[in-house]
N, C-alpha and C positions, 0 to 999 in steps of 0.2 A: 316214696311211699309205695310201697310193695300191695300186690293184688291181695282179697284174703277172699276166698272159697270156701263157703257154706253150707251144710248142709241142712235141707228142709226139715225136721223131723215131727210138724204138726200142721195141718192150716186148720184156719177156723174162718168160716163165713156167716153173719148175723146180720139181722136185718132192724134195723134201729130206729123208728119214725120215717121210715121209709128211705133211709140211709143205708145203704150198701154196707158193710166195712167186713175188709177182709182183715185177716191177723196171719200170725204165721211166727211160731218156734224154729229157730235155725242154732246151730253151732259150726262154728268154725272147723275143716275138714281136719286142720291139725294140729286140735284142741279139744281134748273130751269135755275139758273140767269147765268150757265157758258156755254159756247159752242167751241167747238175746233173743228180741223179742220185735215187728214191726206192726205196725197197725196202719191202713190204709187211708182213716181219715184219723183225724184229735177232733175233742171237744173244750170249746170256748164255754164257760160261766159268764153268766150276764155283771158279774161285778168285774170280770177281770178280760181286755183286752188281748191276751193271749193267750195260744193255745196249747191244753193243757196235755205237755210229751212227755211220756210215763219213762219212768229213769230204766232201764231195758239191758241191763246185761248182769247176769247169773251167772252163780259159781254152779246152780242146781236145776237139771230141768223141773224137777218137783217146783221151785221155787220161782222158774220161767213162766211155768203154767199157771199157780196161783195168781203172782201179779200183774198176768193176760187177764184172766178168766175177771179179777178184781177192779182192773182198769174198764171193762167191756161192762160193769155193772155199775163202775161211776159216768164211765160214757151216758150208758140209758137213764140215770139219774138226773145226770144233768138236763140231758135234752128235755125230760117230762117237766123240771119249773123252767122250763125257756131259755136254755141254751143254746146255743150256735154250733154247726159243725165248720170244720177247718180244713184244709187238706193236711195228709199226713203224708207217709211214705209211698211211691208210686213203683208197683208192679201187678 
């Protein structure tokens, strides 16, 4: 399995019931057409024991950033009826 190099091309830092969570838009150096997506923590729902990793790779940064921006407003959804945070991706 071969290295793959990324580039950053967005972070976002938000602060969510006093939860930290960084995020962050990258594409692969030698790939325009993909884009993925990391978040620093997940959110757990009180009905469901795991936690919940948003499906994170894009044919469109438009469409990278949408479902960051969409996941980061289900994040703070959940934690407001009593959800749990998780750890997610660490850097």
């Amino acid at each position: 399995m071969s290295a793959i190099i990324y580039t950053i091309l967005k972070e976002f830092f938000v602060e969510i019931h006093q939860h930290h969570v960084k995020a962050r838009i990258m594409s692969p150096i030698n790939d325009n057409n993909v884009f993925v997506f990391q978040t620093s923590l997940y959110y757990k729902s009180k009905s469901n024991s795991d936690p919940n990793q948003p499906a994170s790779t894009f044919t469109s940064y438009a469409n990278a950033e949408r479902h960051l921006l969409q996941y980061l407003e289900e994040f703070q959804n959940t934690i407001d009826l009593g959800g749990h945070v998780a750890e997610g991706t660490n850097f």
